[in-house]
C-alpha positions in Angstrom: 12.1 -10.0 5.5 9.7 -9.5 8.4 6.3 -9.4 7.8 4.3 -5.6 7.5 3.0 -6.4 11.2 5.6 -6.9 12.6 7.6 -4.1 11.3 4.5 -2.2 11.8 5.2 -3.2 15.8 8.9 -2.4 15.6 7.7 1.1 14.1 4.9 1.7 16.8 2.7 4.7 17.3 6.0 7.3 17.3 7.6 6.3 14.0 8.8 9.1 12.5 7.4 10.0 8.5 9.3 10.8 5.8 9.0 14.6 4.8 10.4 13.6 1.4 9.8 10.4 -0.4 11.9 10.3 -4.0 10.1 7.8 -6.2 12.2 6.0 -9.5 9.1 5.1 -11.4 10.9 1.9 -13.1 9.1 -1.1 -15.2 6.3 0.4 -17.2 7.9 -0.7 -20.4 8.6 -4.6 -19.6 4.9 -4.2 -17.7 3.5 -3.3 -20.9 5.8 -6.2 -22.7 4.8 -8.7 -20.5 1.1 -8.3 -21.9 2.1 -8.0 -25.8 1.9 -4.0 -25.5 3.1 -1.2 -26.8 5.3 1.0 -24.2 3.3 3.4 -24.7 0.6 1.2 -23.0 2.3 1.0 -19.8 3.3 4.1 -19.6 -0.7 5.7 -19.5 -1.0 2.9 -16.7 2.6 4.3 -15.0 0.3 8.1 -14.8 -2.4 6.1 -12.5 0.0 4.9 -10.3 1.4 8.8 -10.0 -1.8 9.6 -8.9 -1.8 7.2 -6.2 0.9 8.2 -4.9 -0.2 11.5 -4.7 -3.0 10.8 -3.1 -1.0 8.6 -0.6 1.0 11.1 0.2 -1.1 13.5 0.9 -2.9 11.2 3.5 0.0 10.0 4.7 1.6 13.2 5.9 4.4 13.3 3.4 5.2 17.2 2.8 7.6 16.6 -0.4 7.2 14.2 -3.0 9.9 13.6 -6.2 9.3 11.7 -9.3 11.6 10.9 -11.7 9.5 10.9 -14.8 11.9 11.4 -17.9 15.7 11.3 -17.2 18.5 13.3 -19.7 19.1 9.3 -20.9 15.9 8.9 -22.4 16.2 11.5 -25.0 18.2 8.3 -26.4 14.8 6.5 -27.0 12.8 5.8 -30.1 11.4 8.8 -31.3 8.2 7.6 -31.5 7.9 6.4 -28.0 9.4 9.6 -26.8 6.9 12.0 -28.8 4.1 9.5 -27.3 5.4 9.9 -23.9 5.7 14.1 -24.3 2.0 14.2 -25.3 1.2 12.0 -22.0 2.6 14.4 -20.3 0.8 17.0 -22.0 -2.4 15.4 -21.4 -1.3 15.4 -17.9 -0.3 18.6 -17.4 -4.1 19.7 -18.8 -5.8 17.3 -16.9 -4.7 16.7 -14.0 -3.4 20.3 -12.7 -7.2 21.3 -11.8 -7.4 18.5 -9.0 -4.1 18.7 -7.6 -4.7 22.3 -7.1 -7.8 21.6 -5.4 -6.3 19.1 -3.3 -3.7 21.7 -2.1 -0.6 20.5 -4.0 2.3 22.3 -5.6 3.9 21.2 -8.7 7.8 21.9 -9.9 9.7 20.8 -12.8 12.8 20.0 -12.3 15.4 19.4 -15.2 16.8 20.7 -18.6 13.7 22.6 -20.0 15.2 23.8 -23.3 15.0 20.2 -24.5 11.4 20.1 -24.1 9.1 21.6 -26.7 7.6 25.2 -26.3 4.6 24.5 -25.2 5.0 21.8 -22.6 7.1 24.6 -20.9 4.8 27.1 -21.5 1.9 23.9 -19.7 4.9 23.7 -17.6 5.0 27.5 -16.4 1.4 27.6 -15.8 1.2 24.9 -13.8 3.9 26.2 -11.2 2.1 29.4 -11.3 -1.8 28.2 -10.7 -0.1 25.9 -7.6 3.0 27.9 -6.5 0.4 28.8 -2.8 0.0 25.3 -2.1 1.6 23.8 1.1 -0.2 20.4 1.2 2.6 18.7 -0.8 4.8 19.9 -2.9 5.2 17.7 -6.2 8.6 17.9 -7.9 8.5 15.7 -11.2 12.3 15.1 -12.5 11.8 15.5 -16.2 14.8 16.0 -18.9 16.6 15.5 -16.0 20.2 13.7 -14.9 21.8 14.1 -11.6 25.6 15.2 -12.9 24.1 17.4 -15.2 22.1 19.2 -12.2 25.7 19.3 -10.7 27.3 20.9 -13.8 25.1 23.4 -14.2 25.4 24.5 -10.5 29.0 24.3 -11.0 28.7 26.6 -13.8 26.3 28.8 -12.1 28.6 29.0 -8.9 31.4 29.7 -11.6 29.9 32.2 -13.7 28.9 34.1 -10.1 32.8 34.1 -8.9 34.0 35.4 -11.7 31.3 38.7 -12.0 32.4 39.1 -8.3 29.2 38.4 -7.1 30.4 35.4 -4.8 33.2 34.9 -2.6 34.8 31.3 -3.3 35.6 31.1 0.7 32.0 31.6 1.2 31.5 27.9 -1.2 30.0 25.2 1.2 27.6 22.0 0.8 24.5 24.6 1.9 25.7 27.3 -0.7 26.0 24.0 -3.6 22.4 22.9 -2.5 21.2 26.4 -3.1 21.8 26.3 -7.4 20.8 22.8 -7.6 17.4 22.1 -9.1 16.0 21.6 -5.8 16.8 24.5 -3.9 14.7 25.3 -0.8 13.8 21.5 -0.7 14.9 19.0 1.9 16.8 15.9 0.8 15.1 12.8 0.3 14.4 10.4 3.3 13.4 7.5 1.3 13.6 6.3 -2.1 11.4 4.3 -3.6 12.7 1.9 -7.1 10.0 -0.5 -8.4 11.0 -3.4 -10.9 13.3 -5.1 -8.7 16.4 -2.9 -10.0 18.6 -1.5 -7.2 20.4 1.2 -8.7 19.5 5.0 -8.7 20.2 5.7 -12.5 21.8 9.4 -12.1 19.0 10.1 -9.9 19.1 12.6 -7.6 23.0 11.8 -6.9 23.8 14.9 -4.8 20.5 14.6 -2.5 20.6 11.2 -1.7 23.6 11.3 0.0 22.2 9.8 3.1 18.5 9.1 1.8 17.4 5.2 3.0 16.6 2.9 -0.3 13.7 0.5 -0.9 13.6 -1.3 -3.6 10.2 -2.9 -4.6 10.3 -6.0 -6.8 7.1 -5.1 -8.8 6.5 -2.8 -11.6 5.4 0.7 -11.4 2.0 0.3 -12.9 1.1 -2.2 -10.3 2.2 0.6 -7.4 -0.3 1.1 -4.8 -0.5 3.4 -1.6 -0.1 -0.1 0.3 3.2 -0.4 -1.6 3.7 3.4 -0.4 3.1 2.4 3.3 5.1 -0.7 3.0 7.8 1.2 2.1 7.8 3.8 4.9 6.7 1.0 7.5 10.2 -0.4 6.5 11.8 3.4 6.7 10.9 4.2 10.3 12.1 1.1 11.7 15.7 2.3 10.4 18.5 4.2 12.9 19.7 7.1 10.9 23.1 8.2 11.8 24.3 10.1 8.6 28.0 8.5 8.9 27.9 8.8 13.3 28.7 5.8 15.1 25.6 4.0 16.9 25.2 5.6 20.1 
C-alpha cells in the first residue's frame, strides 16, 4: 500500500469528499477481550470513537454519516450483554443529543423499532425531533437493523400500496424502491468504512452499497481516530468511479 503522502499527492488539492461515509463499527468485543474485559467494556470505549467520527466529519465536510450500531443478528446475543448495550445507548441518547444539536447535527434511527423497548423509542423520537433542522451532518445510526429485512419491508410496503390502488406497478423503478427503504431522501454511501480487519459487510446496507467503495481497516473500533477517518477518504478520492462504465 502506498504511503498517506503519497496518496495524499495522487489525491491533490481537487479530491473530491465523500458526501456519505457508512461506518461498520466492528471489534469492540475482541478489543475488550484482548485486555481481560467484559464486552461491555469495549463497547463504552466503541461510543468515544462515535464521537470522533462525528467530530471528523463534521470538519471534514462529510454531509451524511451511517453507523451500524446494533444489527437484527445481535438480538441473538447474551441477554445480559444486550440489556447492557440498550442502556449505553440510553445513556447516549441523554447525553450526548445536547452537543450534537449544538454542533448542528441531525440524528435518525434507522431499523426495526418495535424490537426496542418503549422508552428508547420514545429517547429515540425526541431526538429526531430536537435535531430534525440541522444541516451540518446528518447522523443515521443503524440500530435493530438488517439489510434484507429493510428490503422486505419495502417490498411489503410497495405491495400493500399496489394492492389499495394507490401505486401503479409500471410506475416501480430502482428510485421508487429507494424511496420505502429506511434511508429515503438519503444518498448512497461513497465509502464504507469496516474496522477489525474483517472484509465483509454483514447484511449492511445491502441495497445502498451497490456501488459504495470499501476500506477495510485492520484495527479495532475503539482504537478509531479521525486520522483513521482521513486515511480512509485519502485512499477514496484517489479511486475512478465508473458505477459498472468502461474506463474512458
Amino acid at each position: 500500500m502506498n504511503s498517506r503522502a503519497e496518496i495524499a499527492d495522487q489525491a491533490g488539492e481537487d479530491a473530491p469528499s465523500p458526501t456519505h461515509v457508512a461506518i461498520i463499527m466492528d471489534g469492540n468485543r475482541r478489543w475488550a477481550r484482548a485486555r481481560g474485559m467484559p464486552p461491555i467494556y469495549g463497547h463504552k470505549h466503541g461510543a468515544e470513537s462515535v464521537r470522533r467520527a462525528v467530530e471528523g466529519c463534521c470538519r471534514l465536510g462529510v454531509r451524511y454519516l451511517t453507523l451500524y450500531a446494533f444489527s437484527s443478528e445481535n438480538w441473538r446475543r447474551p441477554m445480559g450483554e444486550v440489556g447492557e448495550l440498550m442502556n449505553l445507548l440510553r445513556f447516549y441518547l441523554q447525553k450526548e443529543i445536547n452537543a450534537l444539536h449544538a454542533n448542528g447535527v441531525r440524528v435518525r434511527i434507522i431499523g426495526d423499532r418495535e424490537r426496542l423497548d418503549a422508552d428508547i423509542r420514545d429517547l429515540i423520537e425526541r431526538a429526531e425531533a430536537k435535531t430534525r433542522a440541522n444541516e451540518r451532518l446528518t447522523l443515521l445510526v443503524a440500530l435493530s437493523y438488517g439489510g434484507r429485512d429493510e428490503i422486505v419491508h419495502a417490498a411489503g410496503s410497495i405491495a400493500r400500496e399496489v394492492a389499495a390502488g394507490r401505486l401503479d406497478p409500471s410506475s416501480i423503478d430502482e428510485a421508487k424502491v429507494a424511496e420505502y427503504l429506511y434511508t429515503a431522501g438519503i444518498p448512497d454511501p461513497d465509502l464504507l468504512i469496516r474496522t477489525s480487519g474483517e472484509q465483509r459487510i454483514s447484511n449492511f446496507l445491502l441495497w445502498q452499497l451497490a456501488y459504495t467503495e470499501f476500506v477495510f481497516l485492520d484495527i479495532a473500533w475503539p482504537e478509531f481516530s479521525e486520522e483513521h477517518l482521513r486515511d480512509a477518504i485519502e485512499l477514496y478520492s484517489v479511486r475512478e468511479r465508473r458505477y459498472g462504465a468502461r474506463p474512458g
